[in-house]
C-alpha positions as a printed NumPy array, in Angstrom:
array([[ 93.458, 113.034,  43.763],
       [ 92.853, 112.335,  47.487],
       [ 94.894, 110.63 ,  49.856],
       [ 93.892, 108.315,  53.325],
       [ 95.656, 109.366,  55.744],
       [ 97.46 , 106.909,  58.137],
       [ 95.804, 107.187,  61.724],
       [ 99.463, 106.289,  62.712],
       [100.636, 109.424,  60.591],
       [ 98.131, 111.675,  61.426],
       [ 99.218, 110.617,  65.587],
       [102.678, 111.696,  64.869],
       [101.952, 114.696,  63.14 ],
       [ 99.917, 115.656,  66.499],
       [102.736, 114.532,  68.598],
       [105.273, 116.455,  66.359],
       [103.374, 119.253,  66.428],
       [102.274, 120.27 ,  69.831],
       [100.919, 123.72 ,  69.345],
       [ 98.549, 122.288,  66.362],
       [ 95.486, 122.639,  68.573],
       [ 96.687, 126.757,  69.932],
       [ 96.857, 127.728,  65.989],
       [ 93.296, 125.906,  65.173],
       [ 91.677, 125.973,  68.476],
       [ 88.422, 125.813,  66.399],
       [ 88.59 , 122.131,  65.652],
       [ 88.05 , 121.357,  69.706],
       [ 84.534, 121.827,  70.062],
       [ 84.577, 120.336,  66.732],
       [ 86.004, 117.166,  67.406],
       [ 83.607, 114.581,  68.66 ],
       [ 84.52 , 111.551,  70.335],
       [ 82.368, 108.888,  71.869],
       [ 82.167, 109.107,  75.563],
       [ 82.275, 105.374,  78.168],
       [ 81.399, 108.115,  80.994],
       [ 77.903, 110.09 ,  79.16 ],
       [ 77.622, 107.438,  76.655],
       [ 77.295, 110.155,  73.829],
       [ 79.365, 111.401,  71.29 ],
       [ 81.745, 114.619,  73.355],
       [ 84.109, 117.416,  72.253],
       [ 87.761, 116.552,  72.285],
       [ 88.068, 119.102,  75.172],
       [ 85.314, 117.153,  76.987],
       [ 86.846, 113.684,  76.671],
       [ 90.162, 115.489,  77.921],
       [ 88.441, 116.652,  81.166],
       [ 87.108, 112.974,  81.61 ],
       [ 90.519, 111.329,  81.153],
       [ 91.665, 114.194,  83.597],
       [ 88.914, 113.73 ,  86.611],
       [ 89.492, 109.763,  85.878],
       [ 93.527, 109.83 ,  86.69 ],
       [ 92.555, 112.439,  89.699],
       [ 90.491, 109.697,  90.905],
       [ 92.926, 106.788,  90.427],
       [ 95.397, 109.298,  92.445],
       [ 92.6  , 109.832,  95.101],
       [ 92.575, 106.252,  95.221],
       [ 95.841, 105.532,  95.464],
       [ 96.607, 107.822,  98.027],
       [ 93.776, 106.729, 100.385],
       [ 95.26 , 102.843, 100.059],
       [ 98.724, 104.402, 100.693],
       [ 97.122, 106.482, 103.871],
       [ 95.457, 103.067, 105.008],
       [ 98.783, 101.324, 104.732],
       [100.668, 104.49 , 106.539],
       [ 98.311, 104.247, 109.52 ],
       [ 97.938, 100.519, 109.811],
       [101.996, 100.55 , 110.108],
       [101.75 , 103.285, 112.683],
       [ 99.213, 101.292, 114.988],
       [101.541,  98.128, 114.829],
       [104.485, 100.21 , 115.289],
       [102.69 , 101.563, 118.889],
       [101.909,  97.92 , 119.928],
       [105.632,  97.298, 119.553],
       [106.378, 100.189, 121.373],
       [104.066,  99.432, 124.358],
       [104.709,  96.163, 124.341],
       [108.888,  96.758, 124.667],
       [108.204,  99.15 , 127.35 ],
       [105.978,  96.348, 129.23 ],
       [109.556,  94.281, 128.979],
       [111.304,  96.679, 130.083],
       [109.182,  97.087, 133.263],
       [109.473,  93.95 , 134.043],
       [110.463,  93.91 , 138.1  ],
       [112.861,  90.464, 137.709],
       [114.092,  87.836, 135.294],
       [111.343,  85.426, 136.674],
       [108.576,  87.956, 135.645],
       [109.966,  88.442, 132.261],
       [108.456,  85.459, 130.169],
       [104.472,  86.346, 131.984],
       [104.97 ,  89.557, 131.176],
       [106.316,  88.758, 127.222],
       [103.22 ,  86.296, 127.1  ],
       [100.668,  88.465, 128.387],
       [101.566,  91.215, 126.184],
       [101.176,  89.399, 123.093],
       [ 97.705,  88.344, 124.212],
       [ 96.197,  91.383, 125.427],
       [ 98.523,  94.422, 122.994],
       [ 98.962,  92.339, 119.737],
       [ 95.511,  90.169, 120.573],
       [ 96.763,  87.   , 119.98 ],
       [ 93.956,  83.871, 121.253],
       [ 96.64 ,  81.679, 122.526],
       [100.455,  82.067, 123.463],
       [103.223,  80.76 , 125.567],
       [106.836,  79.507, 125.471],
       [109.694,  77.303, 125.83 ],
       [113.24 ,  77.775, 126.863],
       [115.563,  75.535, 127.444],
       [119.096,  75.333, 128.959],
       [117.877,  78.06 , 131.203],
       [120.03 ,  79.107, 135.007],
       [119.616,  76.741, 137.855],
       [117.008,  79.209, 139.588],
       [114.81 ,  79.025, 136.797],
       [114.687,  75.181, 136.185],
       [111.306,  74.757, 137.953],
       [109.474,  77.49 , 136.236],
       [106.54 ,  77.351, 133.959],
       [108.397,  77.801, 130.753],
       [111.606,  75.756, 131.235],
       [109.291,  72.664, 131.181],
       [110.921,  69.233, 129.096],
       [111.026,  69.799, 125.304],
       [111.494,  66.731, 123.58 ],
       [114.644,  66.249, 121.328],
       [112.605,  66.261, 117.905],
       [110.939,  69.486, 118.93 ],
       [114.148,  71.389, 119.253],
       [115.872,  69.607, 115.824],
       [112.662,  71.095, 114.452],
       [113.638,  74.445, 115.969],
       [116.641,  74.649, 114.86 ],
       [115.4  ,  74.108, 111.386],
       [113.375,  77.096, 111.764],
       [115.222,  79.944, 110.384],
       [112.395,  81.834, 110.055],
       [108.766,  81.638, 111.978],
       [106.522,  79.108, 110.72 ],
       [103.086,  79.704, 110.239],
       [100.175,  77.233, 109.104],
       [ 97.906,  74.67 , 110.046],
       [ 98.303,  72.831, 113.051],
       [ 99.351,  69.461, 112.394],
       [ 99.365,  67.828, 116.163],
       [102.877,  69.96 , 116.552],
       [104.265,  68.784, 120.059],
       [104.262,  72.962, 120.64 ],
       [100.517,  73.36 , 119.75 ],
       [100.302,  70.805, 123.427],
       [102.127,  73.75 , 125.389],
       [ 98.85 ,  76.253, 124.411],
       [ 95.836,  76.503, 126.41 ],
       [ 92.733,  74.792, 124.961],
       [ 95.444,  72.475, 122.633],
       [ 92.72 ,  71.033, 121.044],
       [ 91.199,  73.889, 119.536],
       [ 94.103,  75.069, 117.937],
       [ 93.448,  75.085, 113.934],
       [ 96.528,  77.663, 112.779],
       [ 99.634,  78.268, 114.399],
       [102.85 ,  80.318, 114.203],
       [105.908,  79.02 , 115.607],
       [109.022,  81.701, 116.287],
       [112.443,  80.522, 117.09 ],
       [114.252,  82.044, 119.825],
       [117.776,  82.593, 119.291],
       [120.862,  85.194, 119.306],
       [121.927,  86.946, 116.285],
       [122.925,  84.459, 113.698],
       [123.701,  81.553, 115.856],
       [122.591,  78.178, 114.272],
       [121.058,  76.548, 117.258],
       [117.826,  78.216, 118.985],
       [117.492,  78.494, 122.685],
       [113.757,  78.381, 122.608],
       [110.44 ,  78.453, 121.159],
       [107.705,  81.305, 120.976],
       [103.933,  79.574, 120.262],
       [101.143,  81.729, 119.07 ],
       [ 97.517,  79.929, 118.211],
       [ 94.277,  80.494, 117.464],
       [ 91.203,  78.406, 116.455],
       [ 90.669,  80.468, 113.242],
       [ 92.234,  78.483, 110.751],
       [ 93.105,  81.726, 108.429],
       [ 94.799,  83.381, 111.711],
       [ 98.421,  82.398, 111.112],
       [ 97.759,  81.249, 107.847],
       [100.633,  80.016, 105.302],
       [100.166,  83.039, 102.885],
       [100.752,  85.337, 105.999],
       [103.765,  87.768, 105.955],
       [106.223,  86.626, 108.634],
       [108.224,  90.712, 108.504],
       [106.293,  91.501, 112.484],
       [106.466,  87.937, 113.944],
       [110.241,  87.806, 112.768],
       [110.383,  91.118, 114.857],
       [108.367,  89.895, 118.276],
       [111.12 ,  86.88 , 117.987],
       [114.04 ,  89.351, 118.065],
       [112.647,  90.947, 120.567],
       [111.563,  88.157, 122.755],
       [114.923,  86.563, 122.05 ],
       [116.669,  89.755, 123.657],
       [114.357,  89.683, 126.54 ],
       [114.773,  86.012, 127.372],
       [118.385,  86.166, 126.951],
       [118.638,  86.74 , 130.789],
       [117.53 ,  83.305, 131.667],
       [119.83 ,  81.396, 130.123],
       [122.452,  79.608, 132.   ]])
């Protein structure tokens, strides 16, 4: 009388029995499975060493992505730095907002950038970047409470940019202290690539430059 085994059974019976394979190392070269890799029927301890150098390579891979990742981080990390340290350099107040604008540009190599601030000191009133924002543009500040980034859809801040009309995709960064509902200002970065500031795009970095520039401008205010 002769029984079928269950391929189910026979699994657990491996799996219960670890050191089947030590006792009856025979049966490795005389198992033969089929092969994706040679395309031919292999021994058992073949198809092991396949599944083996396939996992090393999925760990290869992985690793290289995480290594890509690791140094893309530490190159934006160093454009923080140096671009801090330009702020910090800054010889006076007045200086301050060039020098934040200038940095983005040329260290983060952004197309387009400037800035608005408003309720800025008395001495500053007739600068560059205290120019009249218009009520609707600051309500729509304040409703930022994080940067916005996306097409430009004839935004009144896309007008403050160089080259306005070129401007496909924009991001637009709040300026304000700690938690405080009402922003002081507005950060502008555009581009004519219409995938540059894109809506899918993580907002982690730009939420960092406005932080940053918020801390910086902080001084002007009256």
């Amino acid at each position: 009388m002769t029984y079928e085994l269950d391929s189910n059974a026979v699994a657990d019976f491996l799996s219960d029995n670890p050191h089947f394979f030590e006792e009856h190392s025979e049966l490795l070269s005389r198992v033969k499975l089929t092969s994706p890799v040679a395309g031919r029927a292999v021994s058992l301890q073949e198809r092991q060493m396949e599944v083996l150098r396939e996992k090393i390579k999925i760990h290869e891979l992985r690793m290289a992505d995480l290594l890509r990742i690791a140094q893309e981080n530490d190159a934006i990390t160093q454009k923080f730095l140096e671009w801090t340290r330009s702020l910090l350099l800054a010889r006076n107040d007045v200086d301050m907002p060039h020098t934040l604008i200038s940095g983005l540009q040329t260290i983060f190599s952004v197309p387009h950038a400037t800035l608005r601030i408003w309720g800025v000191a008395e001495e500053f009133a007739h600068t560059w970047f205290a120019a009249p924002v218009s009520e609707d543009a600051k309500i729509f500040c304040n409703g930022l409470t994080a940067p916005y980034c996306g097409p430009n859809q004839d935004f009144e801040a896309a007008s403050w940019l160089e080259d306005a009309e070129s401007i496909q995709s924009i991001a637009m960064l709040p300026l304000r202290i700690g938690a405080a509902p009402e922003a002081f200002g507005l950060l502008v970065l555009g581009s004519s690539d219409p995938s540059r500031f894109g809506t899918e795009m993580a907002t982690d970095y730009l939420s960092k430059i406005a932080e940053i520039a918020s801390a910086a401008m902080n001084c002007l205010l009256d």
